[in-house]
N, C-alpha and C positions, 0 to 999 in steps of 0.2 A: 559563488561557485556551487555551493550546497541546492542552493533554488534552483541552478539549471540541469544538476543531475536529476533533479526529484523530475525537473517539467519535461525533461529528455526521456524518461523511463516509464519500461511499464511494467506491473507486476503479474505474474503467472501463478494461479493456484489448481491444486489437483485434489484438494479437498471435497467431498461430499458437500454440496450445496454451494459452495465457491470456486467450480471449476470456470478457467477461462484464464482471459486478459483482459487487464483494467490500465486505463491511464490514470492520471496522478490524481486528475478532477472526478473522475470515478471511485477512487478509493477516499477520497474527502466525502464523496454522496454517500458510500457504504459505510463509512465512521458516524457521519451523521445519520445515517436513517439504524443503525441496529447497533450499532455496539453502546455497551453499557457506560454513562457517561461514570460512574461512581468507582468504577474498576478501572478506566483509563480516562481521565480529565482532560488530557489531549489527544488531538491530532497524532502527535509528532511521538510521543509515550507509546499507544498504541500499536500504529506503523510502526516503530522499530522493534516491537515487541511481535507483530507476526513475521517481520524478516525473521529475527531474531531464533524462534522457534518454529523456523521453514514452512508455517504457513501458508506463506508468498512467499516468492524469489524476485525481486529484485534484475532486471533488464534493461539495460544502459544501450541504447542508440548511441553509435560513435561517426560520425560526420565529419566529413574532411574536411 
């Protein structure tokens, strides 16, 4: 269930330099190309940490 929220969503940021929308395979290319692996060793660490600190928001597609 976890895996089809993430692959359902997209994330919205209004930050300086990360403004936009990203789908789920986009923010895996943005983990892997810039963030610091030593400061967040995961994926999954990371991402809940810029929800977390409203970075991104979080945007659930709901389908009937």
């Amino acid at each position: 269930m976890i895996f089809r929220i993430y692959t359902d969503a997209t994330w919205v940021s209004h930050e300086p330099g990360l403004e936009g929308e990203r789908t789920y395979s986009q923010m895996k290319e943005l983990y892997r190309s810039t963030v610091d692996k030593e400061a967040y060793p995961t994926f999954e660490g990371w991402l809940w940490d810029m929800e977390r600190s409203a970075t991104f928001f979080r945007h659930v597609r709901r389908t009937a």
